[in-house]
MIDO-102143 format. One line per 4 residues: number of its first residue (from 1); their letters; for each residue x negated, y negated, z of N, C-alpha, C. Coordinates in steps of 0.001 Angstrom, whole numbers. Atoms other than C-alpha are relative to their C-alpha. Layout:
// residues N
NUM> a> X,Y,Z,X,Y,Z,X,Y,Z ~ ...
This chain:
// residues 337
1> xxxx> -845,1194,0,0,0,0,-881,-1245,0 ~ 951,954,393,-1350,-3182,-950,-39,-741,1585 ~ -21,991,-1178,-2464,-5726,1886,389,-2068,-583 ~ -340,1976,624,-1155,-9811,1567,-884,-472,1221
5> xxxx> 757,235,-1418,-3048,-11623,3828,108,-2085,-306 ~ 440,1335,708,-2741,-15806,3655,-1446,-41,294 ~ 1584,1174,-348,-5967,-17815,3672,-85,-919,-487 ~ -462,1430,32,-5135,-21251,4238,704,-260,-893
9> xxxx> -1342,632,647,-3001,-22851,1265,102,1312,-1055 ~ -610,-1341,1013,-3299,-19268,-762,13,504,552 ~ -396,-1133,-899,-2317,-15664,-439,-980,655,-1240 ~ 958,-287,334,-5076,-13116,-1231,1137,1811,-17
13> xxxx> -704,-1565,-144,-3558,-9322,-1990,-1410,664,-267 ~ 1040,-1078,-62,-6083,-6321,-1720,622,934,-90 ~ -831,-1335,-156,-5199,-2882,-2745,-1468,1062,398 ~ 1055,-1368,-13,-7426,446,-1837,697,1075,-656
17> xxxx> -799,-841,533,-6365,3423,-4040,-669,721,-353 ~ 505,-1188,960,-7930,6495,-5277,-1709,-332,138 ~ 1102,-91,-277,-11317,5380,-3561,-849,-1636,-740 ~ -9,1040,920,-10893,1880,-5859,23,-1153,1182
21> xxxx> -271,923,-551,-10633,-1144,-4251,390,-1353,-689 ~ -722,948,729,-9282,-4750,-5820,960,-733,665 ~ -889,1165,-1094,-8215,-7920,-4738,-71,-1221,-1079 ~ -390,1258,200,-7317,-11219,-6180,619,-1016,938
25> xxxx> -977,1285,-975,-5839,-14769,-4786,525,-410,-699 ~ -885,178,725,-2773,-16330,-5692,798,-1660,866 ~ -695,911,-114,-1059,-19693,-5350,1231,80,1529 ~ -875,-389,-665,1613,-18086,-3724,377,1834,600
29> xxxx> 387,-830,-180,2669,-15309,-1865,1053,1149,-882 ~ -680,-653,899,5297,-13859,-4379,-730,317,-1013 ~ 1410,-304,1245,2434,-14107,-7167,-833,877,339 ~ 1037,-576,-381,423,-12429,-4854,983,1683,-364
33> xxxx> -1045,-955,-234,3253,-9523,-4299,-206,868,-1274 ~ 175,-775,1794,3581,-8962,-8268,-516,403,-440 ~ 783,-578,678,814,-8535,-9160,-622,1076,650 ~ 323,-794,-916,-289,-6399,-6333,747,1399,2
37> xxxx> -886,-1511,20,2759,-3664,-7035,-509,364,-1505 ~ 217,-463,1684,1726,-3698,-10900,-1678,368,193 ~ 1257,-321,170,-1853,-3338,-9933,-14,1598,556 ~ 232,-1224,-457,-1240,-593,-7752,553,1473,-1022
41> xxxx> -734,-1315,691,953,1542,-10088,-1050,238,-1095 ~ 1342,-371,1412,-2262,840,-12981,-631,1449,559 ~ 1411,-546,-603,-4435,2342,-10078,800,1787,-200 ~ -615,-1315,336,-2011,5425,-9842,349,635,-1089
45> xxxx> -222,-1059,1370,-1370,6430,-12944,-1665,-3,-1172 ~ 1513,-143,499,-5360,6157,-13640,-292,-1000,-958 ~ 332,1141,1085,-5416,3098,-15667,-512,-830,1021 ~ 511,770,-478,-7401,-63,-14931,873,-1308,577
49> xxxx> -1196,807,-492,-5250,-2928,-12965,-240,-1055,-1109 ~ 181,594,865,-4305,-5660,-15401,-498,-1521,1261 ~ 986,1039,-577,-6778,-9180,-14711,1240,-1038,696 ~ -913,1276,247,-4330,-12244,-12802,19,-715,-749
53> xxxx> 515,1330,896,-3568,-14930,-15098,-35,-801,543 ~ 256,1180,-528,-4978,-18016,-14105,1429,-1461,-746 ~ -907,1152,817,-2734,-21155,-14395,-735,-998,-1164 ~ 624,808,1461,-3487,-23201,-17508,-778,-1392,530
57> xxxx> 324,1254,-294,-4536,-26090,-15313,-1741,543,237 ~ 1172,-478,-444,-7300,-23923,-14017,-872,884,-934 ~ 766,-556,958,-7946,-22030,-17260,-898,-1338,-694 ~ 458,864,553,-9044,-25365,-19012,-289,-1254,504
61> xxxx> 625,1224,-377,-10925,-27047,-16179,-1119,78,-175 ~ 1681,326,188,-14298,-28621,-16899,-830,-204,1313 ~ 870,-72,-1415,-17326,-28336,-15000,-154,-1811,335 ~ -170,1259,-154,-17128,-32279,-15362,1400,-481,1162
65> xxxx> -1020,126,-644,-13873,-32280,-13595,-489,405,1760 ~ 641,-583,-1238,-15391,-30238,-10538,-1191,-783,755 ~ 823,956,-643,-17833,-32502,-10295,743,-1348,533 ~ -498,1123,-277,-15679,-35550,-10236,721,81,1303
69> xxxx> -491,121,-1259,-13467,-34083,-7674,-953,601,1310 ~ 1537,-17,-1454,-16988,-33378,-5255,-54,-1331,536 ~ 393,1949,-100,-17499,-37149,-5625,778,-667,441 ~ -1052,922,-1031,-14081,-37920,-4020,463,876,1130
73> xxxx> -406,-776,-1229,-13350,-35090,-1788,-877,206,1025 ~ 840,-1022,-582,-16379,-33706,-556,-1085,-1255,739 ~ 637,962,-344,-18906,-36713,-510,103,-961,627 ~ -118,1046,-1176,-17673,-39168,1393,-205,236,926
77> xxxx> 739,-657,-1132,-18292,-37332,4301,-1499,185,226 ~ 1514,181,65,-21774,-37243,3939,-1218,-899,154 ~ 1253,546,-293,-24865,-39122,5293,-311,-285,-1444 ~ 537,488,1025,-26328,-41094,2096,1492,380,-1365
81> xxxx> -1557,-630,1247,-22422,-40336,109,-598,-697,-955 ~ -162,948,829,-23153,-43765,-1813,-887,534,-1621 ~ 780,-500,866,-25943,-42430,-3888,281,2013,-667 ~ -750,-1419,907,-24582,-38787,-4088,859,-66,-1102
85> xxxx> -818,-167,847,-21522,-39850,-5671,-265,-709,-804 ~ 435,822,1649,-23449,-42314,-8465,-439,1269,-837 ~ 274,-858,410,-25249,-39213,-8891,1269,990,-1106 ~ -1613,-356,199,-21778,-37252,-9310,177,-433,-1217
89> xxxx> -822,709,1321,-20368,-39650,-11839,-1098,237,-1186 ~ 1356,-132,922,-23939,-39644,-13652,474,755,-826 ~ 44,-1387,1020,-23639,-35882,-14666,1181,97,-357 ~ -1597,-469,912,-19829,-35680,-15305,248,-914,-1383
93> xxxx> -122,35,986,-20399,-37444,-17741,-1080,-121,-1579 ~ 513,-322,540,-22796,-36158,-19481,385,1339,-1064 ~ -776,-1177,1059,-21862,-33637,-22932,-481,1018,618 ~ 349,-919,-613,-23404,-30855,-20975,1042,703,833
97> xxxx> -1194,-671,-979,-20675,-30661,-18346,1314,40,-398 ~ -1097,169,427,-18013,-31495,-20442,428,1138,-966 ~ 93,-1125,596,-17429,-27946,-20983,924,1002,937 ~ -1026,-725,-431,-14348,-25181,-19864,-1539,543,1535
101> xxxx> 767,-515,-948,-15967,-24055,-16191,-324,1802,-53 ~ 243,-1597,182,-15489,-20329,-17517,-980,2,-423 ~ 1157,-35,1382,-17747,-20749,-20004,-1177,-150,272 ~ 975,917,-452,-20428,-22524,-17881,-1161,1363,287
105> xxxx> 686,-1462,-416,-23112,-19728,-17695,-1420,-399,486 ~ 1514,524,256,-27126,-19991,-16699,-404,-465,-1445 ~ 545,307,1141,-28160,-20157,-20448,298,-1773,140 ~ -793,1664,-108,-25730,-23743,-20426,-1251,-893,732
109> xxxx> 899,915,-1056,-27623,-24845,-17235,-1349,3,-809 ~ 1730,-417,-288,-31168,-23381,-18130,-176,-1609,-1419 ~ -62,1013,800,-30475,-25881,-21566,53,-1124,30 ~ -287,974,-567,-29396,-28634,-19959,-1203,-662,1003
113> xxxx> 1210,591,-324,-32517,-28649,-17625,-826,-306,-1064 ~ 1022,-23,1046,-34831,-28321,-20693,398,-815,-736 ~ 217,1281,864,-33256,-31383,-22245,-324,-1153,926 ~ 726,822,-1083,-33634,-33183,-18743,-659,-1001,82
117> xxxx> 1046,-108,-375,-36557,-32638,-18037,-1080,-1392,-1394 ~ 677,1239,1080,-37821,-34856,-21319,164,-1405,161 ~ -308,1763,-388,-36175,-37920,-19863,-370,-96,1543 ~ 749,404,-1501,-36981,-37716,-15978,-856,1081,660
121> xxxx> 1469,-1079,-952,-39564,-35846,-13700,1228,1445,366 ~ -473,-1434,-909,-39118,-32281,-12309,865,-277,1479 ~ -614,65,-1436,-38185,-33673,-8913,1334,-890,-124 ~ -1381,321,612,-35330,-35614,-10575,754,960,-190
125> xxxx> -1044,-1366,555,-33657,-32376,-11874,-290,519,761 ~ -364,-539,-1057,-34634,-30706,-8554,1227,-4,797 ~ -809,532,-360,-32494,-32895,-7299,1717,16,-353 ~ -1284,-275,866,-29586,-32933,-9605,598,1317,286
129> xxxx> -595,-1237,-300,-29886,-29062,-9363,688,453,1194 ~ -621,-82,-1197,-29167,-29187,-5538,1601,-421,403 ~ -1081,317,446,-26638,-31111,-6327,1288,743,-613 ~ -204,-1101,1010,-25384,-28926,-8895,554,1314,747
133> xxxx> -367,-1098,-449,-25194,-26190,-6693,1020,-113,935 ~ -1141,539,-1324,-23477,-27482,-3406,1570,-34,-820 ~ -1540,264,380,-20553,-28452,-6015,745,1389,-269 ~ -128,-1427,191,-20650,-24965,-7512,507,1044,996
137> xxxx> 122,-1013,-1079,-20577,-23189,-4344,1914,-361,533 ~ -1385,300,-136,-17659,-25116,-3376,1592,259,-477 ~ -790,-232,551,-15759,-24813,-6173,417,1437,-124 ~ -266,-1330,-153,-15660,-21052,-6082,605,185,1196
141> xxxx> -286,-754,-1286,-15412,-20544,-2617,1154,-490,471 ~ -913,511,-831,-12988,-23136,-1742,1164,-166,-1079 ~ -1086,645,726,-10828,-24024,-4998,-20,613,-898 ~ 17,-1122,1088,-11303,-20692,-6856,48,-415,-1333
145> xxxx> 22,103,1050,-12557,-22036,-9416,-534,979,-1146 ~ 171,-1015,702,-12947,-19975,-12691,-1457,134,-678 ~ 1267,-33,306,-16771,-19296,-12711,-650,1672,653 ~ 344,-726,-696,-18542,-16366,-12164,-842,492,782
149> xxxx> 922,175,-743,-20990,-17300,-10141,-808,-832,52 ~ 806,1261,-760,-23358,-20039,-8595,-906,332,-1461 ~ 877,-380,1084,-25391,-20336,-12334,-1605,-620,706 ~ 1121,813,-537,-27830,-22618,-10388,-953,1088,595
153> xxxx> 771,-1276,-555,-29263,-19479,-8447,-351,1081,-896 ~ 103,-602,1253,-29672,-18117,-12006,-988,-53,-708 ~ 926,666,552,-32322,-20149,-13444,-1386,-430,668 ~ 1590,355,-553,-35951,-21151,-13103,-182,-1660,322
157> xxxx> 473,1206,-501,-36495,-24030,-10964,-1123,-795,-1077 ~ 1003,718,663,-38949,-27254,-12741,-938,457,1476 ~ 1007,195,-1004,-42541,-26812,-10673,364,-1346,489 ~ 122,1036,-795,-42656,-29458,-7886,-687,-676,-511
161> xxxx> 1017,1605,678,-44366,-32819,-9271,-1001,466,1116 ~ 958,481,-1612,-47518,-33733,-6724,246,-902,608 ~ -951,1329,-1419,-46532,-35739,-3679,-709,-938,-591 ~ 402,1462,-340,-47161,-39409,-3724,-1087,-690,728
165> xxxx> 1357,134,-606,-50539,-40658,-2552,89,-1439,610 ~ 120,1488,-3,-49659,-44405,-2389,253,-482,1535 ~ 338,100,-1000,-51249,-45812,497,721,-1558,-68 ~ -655,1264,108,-49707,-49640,1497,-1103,-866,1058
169> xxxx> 855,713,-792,-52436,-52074,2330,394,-1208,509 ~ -1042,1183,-1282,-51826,-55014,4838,-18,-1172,-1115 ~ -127,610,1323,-52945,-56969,1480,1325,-466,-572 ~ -1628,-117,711,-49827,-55782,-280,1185,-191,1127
173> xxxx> -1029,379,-746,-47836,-56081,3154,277,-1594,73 ~ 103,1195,-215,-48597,-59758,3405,626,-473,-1003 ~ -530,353,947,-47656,-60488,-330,1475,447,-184 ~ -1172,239,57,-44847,-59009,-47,1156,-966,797
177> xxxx> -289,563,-914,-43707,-60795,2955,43,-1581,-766 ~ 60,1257,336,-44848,-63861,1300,1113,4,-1627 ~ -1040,64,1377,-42411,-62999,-2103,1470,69,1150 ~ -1089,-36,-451,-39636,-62160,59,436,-1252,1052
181> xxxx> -104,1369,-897,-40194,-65963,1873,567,285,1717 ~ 34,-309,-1921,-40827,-64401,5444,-994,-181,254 ~ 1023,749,-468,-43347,-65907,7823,-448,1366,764 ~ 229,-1684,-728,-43781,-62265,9622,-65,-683,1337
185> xxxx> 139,931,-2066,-43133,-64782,13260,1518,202,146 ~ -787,565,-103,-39714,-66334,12516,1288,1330,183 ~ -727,-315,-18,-36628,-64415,13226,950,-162,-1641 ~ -438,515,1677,-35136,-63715,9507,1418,-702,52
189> xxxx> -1569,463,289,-32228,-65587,8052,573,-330,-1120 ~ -513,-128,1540,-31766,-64334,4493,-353,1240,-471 ~ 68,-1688,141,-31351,-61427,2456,-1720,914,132 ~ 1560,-728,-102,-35232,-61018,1741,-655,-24,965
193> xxxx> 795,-223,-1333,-36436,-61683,4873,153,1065,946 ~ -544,-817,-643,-34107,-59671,6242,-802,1655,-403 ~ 182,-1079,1259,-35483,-56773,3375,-1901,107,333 ~ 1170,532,403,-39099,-58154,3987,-563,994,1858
197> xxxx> -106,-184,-676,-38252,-57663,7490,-57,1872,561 ~ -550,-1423,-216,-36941,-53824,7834,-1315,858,-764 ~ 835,39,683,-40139,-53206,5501,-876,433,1109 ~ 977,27,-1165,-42740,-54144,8392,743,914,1181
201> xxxx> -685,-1362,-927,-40163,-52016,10855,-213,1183,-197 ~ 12,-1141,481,-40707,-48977,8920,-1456,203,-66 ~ 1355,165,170,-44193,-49509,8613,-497,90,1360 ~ 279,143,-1686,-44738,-49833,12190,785,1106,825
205> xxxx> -927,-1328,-410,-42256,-46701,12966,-167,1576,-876 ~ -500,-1182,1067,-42194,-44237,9834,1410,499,115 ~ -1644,-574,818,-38317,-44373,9492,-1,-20,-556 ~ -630,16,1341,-36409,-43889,7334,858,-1220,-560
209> xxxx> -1066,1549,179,-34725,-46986,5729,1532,423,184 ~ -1031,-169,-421,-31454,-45759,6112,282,517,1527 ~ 45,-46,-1277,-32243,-44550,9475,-88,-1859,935 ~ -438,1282,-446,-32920,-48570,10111,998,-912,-56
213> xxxx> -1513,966,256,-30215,-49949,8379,1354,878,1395 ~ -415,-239,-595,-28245,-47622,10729,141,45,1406 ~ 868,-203,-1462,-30141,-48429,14003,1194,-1682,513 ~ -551,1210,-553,-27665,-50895,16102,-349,33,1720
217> xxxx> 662,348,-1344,-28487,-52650,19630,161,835,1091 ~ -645,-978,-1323,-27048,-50144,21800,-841,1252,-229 ~ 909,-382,672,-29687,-48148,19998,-1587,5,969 ~ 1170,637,61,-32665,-50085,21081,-245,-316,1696
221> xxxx> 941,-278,-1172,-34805,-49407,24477,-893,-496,194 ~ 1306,1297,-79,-37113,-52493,24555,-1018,612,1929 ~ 809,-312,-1490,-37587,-51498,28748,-961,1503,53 ~ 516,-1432,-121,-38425,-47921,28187,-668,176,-1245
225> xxxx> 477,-131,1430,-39932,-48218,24521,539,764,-792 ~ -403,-1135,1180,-38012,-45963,22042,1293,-570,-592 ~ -891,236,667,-35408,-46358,20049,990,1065,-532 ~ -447,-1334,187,-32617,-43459,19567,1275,161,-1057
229> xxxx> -970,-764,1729,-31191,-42008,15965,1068,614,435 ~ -1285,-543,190,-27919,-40842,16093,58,1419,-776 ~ -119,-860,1315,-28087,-39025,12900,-1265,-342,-855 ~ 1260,174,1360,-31158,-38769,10417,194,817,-1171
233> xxxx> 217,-433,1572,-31770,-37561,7013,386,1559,158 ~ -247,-1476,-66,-31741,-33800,8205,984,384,1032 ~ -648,-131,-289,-29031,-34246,10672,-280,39,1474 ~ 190,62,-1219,-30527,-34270,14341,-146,-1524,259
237> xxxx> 296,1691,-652,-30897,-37468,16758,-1135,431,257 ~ 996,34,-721,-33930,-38054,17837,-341,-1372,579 ~ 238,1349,55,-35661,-40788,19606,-1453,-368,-219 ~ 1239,242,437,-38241,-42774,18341,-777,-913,1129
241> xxxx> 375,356,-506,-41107,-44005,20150,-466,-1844,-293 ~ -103,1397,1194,-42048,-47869,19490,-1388,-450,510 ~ 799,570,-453,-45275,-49063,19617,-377,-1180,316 ~ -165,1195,-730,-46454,-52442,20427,57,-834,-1007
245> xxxx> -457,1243,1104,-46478,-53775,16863,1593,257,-232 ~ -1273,-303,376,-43161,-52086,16627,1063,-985,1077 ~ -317,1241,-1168,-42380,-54206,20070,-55,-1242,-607 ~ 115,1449,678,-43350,-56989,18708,722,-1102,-1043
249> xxxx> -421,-85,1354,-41340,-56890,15657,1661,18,871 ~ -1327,-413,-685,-38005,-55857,17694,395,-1611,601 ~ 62,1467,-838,-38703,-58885,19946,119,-1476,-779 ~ -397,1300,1118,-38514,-61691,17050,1177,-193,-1
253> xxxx> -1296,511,311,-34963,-61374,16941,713,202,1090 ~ -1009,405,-996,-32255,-62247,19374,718,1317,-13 ~ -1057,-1104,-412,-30084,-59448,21045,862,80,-342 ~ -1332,421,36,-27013,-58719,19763,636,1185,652
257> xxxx> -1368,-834,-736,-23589,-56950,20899,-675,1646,-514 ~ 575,-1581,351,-24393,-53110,21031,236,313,-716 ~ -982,-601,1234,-22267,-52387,18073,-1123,-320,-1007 ~ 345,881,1172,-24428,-54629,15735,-1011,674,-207
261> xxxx> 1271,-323,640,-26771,-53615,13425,-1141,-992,242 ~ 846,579,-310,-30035,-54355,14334,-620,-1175,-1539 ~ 247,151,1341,-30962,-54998,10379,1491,-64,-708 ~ -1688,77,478,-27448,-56599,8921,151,-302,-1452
265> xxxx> -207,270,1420,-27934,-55764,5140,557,1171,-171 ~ -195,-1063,618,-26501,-53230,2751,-1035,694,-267 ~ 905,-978,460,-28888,-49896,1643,-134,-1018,-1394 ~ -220,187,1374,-27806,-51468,-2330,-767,-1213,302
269> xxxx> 344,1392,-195,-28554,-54849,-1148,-1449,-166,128 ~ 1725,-143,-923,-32197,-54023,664,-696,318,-1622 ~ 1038,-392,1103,-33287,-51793,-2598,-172,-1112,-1479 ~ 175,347,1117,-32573,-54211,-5191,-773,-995,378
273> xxxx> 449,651,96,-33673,-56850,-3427,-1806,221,41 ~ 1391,-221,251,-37228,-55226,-2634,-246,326,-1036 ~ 317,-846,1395,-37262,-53726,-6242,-778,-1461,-728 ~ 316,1669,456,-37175,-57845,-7310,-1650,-475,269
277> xxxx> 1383,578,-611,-39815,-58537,-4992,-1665,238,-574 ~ 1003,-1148,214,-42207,-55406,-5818,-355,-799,-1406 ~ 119,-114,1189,-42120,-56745,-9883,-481,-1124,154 ~ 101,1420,-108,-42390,-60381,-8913,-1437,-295,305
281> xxxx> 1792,-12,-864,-45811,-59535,-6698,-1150,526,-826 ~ 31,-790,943,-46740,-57530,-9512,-809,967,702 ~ 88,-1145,-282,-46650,-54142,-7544,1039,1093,-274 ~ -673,-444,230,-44595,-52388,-9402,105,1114,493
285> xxxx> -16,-1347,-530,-45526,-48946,-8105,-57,98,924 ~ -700,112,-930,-44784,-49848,-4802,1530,152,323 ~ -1039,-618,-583,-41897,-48168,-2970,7,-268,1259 ~ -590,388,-1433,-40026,-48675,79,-615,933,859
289> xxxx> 834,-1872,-263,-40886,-44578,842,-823,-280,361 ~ 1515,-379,-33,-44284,-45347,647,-342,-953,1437 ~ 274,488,-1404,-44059,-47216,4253,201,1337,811 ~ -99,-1067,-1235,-43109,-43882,5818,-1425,1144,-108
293> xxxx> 1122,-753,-228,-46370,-42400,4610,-1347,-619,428 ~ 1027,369,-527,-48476,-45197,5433,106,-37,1695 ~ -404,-279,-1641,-46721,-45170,8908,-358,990,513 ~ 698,-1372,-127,-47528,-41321,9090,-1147,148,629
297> xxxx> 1762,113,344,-50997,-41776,8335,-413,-337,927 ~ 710,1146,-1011,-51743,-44485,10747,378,799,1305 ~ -857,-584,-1402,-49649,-42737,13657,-667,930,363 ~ 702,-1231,-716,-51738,-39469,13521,-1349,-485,648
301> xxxx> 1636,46,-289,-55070,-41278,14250,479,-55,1641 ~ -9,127,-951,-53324,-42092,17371,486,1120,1348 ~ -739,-1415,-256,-51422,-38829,18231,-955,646,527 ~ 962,-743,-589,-53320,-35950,19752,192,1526,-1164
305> xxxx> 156,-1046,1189,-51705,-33453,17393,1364,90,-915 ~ -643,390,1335,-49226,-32795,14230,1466,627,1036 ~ -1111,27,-587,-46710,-31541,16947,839,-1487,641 ~ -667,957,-232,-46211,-34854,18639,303,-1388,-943
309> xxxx> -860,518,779,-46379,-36449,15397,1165,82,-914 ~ -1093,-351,1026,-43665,-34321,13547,1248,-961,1017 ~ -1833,42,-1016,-41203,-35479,16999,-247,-1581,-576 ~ -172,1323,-1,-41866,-38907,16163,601,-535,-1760
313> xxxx> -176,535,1190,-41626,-39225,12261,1685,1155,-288 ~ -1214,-453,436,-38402,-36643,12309,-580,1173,-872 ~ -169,-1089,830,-40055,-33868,10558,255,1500,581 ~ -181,-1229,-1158,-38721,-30561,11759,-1121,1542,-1396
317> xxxx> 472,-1205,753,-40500,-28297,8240,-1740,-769,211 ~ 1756,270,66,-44899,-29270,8743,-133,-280,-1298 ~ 586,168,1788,-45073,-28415,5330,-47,-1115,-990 ~ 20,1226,840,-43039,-31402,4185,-478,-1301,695
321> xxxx> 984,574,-946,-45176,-33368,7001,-1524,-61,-596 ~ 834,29,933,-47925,-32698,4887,-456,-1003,-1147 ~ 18,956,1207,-46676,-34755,1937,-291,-1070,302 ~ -89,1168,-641,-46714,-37231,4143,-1411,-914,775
325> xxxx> 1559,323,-684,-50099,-37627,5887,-641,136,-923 ~ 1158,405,1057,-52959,-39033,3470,-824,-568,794 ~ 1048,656,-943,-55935,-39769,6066,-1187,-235,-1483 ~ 1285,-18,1230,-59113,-40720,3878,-966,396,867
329> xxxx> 820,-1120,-393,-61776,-38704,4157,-1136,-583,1011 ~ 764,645,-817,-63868,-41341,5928,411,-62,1316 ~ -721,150,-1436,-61446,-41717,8712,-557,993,470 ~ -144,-1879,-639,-61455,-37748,9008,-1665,-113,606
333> xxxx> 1065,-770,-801,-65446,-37647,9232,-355,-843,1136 ~ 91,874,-1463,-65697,-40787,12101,864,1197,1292 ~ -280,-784,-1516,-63661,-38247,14184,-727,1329,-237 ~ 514,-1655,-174,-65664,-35237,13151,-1328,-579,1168
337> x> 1127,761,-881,-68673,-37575,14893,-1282,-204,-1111
């Protein structure tokens, strides 16, 4: 006898028969019923059960569609959504995805990287692919969609690029400071200063910029020195320690209500405006990022070992702690003696 069973807004029938087993899900639980007595009588009279038909809405949805509805259902919920779901919109509409989700196989994907890959780096389409998958996974598991499996776990990853080496000298900190019309004393009171500002914070901490933009006064432990994350990039709080340029830097600006962001710009707002700055100074290959590795760097000389600097910079994997620390080799041999 067949089994019905709901699970959540569908009904799932399972039959066992003749050592067979077979199950489908169904809209409803009368759909489920039907097809479940016609499957079983296939199984008994030694024929194969006939396949459910899918509804036509779900036979001729695109993997573009699946993506679009990630980008309003799924993502908003998410730490950094804003940039997921540009991402999102990116690929749905790209001719690649705009393709029946049955149909969507590895070959599709493996093609789709390999035209990519000619327009942005490997760690771009890493990215995408992660992407790529999370939606995938979803869509099967949660909104039965008509695929037959995660294609992303199918295909050959791009090799990893090589990390980023770019060290940030007090040179280039100063100029920027001086493009973004901050005195590195005054308490800021405009977008770039503000931008110019959160810059030298990160530099003096190794956050994360969205970990600062998110850092508000109720936050901030001037008596006891640290400063404590809520939420970070990989999902734990931690608290950060603050040193005395990081003191120093805290202390320029006036206290506000605990609620308030310590740093009161947008993520969109901060990157374009440092992007301006970076071209203006003419450092173009300067990145915001590249304060959390000169922060790194500088932090281990003072550290005792890569344990008490992973608690401080938030890294819980070493490995990708690694990417991150660039000592020069001169430093290294002054402490060999």
């Amino acid at each position: 006898m067949a089994s019905i069973i709901r699970r959540g807004k569908s009904w799932r029938a399972m039959i066992v028969r003749k050592g067979r087993r077979v199950s489908a899900t169904f809209d409803t639980k009368a759909q489920a019923i039907s097809w479940a007595t016609q499957a079983e009588a296939a199984i008994l009279a030694g024929e194969a059960p006939a396949e459910p038909e899918k509804p036509a809405h779900v036979a001729n949805l695109l993997v573009s569609d699946l993506l679009t509805r990630y980008a309003t259902a799924i993502s908003p919920s998410k730490r950094g959504s804003r940039w997921e779901i540009i991402r999102l919109h990116a690929l749905a509409r790209m001719d690649a995805f705009r393709v029946p989700a049955r149909t969507f196989d590895p070959p599709a994907l493996g093609a789709w990287r390999d035209s990519r890959l000619k327009t942005v780096s490997s760690e771009t389409v890493n990215r995408e692919l992660n992407v790529l998958s999370a939606v995938f996974n979803v869509a099967i598991k949660e909104w039965r969609a008509p695929m037959p499996g995660n294609p992303v776990g199918m295909i050959q990853r791009p090799p990893r690029s090589k990390p980023r080496k770019r060290r940030v000298s007090q040179a280039e900190r100063e100029l920027m400071a001086e493009w973004l019309g901050w005195d590195m004393k005054s308490p800021p009171d405009s977008v770039g200063q503000w931008t110019a500002f959160a810059f030298f914070l990160a530099l003096a901490t190794a956050m994360r910029k969205g970990e600062i933009l998110s850092l508000t006064w109720g936050d901030v432990h001037l008596d006891d020195c640290y400063v404590h994350l809520e939420q970070t990039k990989n999902g734990y709080e931690r608290d950060v320690p603050i040193s005395s340029e990081a003191m120093s830097l805290l202390k320029i600006l006036p206290p506000g209500p605990a609620a308030a962001p310590v740093v009161p710009i947008q993520s969109g707002t901060l990157d374009m405006t440092f992007r301006r700055a970076r071209i203006d100074a003419g450092l173009p290959d300067l990145h915001f990022h590249d304060s959390r590795r000169e922060a790194t760097t500088e932090l281990s000389k003072r550290l005792s070992n890569v344990l008490e600097l992973s608690a401080v910079t938030g890294h819980r994997d070493l490995r990708v702690l690694k990417s991150y620390y660039r000592p020069k080799a001169s430093d290294l041999a002054k402490k060999l003696g």
